[in-house]
C-alpha positions as CSV (number, residue, x, y, z in Angstrom):
1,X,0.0,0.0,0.0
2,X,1.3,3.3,-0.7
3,X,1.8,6.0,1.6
4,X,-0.6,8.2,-0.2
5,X,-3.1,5.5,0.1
6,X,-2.4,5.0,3.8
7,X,-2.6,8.8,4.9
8,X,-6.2,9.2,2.3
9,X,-7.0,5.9,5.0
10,X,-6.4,7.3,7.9
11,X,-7.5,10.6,7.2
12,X,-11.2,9.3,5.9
13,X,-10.9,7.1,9.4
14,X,-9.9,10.6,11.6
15,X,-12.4,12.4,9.9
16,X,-15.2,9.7,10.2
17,X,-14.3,9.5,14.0
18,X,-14.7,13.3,14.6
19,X,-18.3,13.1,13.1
20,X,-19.1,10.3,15.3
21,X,-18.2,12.9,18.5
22,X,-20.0,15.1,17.0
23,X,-23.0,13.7,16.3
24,X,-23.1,11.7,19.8
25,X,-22.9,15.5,21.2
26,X,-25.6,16.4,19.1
27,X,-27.8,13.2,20.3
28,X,-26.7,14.1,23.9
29,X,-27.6,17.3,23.8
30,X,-31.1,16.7,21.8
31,X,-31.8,14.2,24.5
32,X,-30.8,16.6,27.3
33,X,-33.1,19.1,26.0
34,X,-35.9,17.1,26.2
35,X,-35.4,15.0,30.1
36,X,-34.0,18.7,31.7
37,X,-37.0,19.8,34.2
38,X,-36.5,23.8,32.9
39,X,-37.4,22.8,29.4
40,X,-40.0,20.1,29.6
41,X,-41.7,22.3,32.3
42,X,-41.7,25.0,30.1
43,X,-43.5,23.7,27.1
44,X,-45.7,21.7,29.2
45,X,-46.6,25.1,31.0
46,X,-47.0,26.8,27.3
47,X,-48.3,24.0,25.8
48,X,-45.8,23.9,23.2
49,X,-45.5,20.3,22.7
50,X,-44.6,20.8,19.0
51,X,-41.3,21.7,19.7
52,X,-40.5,18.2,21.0
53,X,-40.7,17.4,16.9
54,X,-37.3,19.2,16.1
55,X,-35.7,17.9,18.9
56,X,-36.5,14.0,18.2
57,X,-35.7,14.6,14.7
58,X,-32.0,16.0,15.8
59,X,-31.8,13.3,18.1
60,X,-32.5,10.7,15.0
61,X,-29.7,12.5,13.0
62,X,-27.5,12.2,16.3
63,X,-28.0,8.5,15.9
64,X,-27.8,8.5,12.2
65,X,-24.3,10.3,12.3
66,X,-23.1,7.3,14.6
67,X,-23.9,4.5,12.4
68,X,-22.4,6.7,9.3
69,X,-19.3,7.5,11.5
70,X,-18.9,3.5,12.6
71,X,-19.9,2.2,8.8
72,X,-16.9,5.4,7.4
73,X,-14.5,4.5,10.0
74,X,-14.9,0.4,9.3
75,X,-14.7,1.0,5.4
76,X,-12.3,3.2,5.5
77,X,-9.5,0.9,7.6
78,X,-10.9,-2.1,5.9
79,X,-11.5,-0.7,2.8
80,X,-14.4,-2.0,2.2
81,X,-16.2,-0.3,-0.3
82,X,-19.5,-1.3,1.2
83,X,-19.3,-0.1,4.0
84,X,-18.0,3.1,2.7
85,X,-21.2,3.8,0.0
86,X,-23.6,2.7,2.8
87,X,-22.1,5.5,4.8
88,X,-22.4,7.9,2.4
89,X,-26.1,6.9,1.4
90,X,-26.8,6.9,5.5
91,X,-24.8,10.2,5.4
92,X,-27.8,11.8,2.5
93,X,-30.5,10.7,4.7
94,X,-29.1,12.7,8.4
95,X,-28.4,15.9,6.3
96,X,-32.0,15.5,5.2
97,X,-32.8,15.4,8.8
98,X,-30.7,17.7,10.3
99,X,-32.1,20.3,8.0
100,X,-35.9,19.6,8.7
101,X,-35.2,19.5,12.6
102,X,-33.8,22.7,12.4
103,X,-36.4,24.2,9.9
104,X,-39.3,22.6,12.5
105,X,-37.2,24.0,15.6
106,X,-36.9,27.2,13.7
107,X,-40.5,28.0,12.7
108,X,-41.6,27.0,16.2
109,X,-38.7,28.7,18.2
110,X,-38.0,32.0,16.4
111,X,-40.0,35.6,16.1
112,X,-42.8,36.2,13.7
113,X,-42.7,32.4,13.7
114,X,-45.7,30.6,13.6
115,X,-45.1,30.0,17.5
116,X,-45.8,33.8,17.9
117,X,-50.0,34.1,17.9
118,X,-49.8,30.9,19.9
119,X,-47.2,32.3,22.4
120,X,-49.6,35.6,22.5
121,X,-52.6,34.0,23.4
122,X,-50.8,31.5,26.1
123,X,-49.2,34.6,27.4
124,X,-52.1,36.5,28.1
125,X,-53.9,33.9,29.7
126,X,-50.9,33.6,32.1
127,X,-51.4,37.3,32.8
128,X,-55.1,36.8,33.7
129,X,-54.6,33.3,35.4
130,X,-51.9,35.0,37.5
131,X,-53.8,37.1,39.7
132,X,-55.2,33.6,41.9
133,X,-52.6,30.9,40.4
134,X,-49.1,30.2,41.9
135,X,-48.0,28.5,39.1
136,X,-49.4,31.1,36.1
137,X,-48.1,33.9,38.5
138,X,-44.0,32.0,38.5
139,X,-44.3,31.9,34.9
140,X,-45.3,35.1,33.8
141,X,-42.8,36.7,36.3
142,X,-40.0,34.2,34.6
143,X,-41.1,35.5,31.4
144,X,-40.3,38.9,32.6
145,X,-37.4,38.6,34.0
146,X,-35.6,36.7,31.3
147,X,-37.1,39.6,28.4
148,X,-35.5,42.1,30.5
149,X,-32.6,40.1,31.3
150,X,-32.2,39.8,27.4
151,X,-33.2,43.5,26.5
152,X,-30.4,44.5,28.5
153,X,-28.1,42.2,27.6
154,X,-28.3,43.4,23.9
């Protein structure tokens, strides 16, 4: 085997393996988003349970990105050209998903999104709800705080 062959084998294998951390961060992350108490209470408080779409989607990329990583990393120092075109068809597929999750988390997570009116009308009724409920009342001062924790942060 010669030495250009070698280093294009390795570097496909080095490259493969830094996807794989990558997308078993992403997958952590996703799934951490979803299990952390802040969050979950959040859109269970708001009612936002669309947002959990994005996330599982991410997380199914996150996976995705594993097996292409293993399958790459495999082919690569065996060459086996299987492995290697099964990667790279897996490898179509996750940037399919990545880029619906973040087009679902982005419509439902960004201004003049279509989160907004829902986000409005939520919001209000956390206004009039907080007058004789705890819970309404801890939100909507949350709310507050993080806006003008943001609006002065800018």
């Amino acid at each position: 085997m010669a030495f250009s062959d070698t280093c294009l084998m390795f570097s496909v294998a080095i490259m493969n393996l830094i996807c794989g951390v990558l997308g078993a961060l992403m997958f952590c992350l996703a799934i951490w988003m979803r299990l952390e108490t802040g969050v979950r209470d959040w859109v269970r408080e708001l009612e936002m349970f669309q947002y959990w779409n994005g996330l599982y989607i991410l997380m199914a990329a996150g996976a995705i990105i594993l097996i292409i990583a293993f399958c790459g990393c495999c082919g690569a120092l065996t060459n086996n050209i299987l492995l290697l075109i099964i990667g790279g068809g897996l490898m179509l597929v996750c940037l399919i998903l990545e880029v619906a999750g973040g087009t679902v988390i982005l419509l439902n997570g960004t201004e003049s999104s279509q989160l907004t009116p829902f986000l409005q009308t939520t919001l209000n009724k956390l206004i009039l709800d907080s007058n004789y409920d705890a819970n309404a009342n801890y939100y909507l001062q949350t709310v507050q705080e993080k806006v003008n924790y943001m609006k002065h942060y800018k």
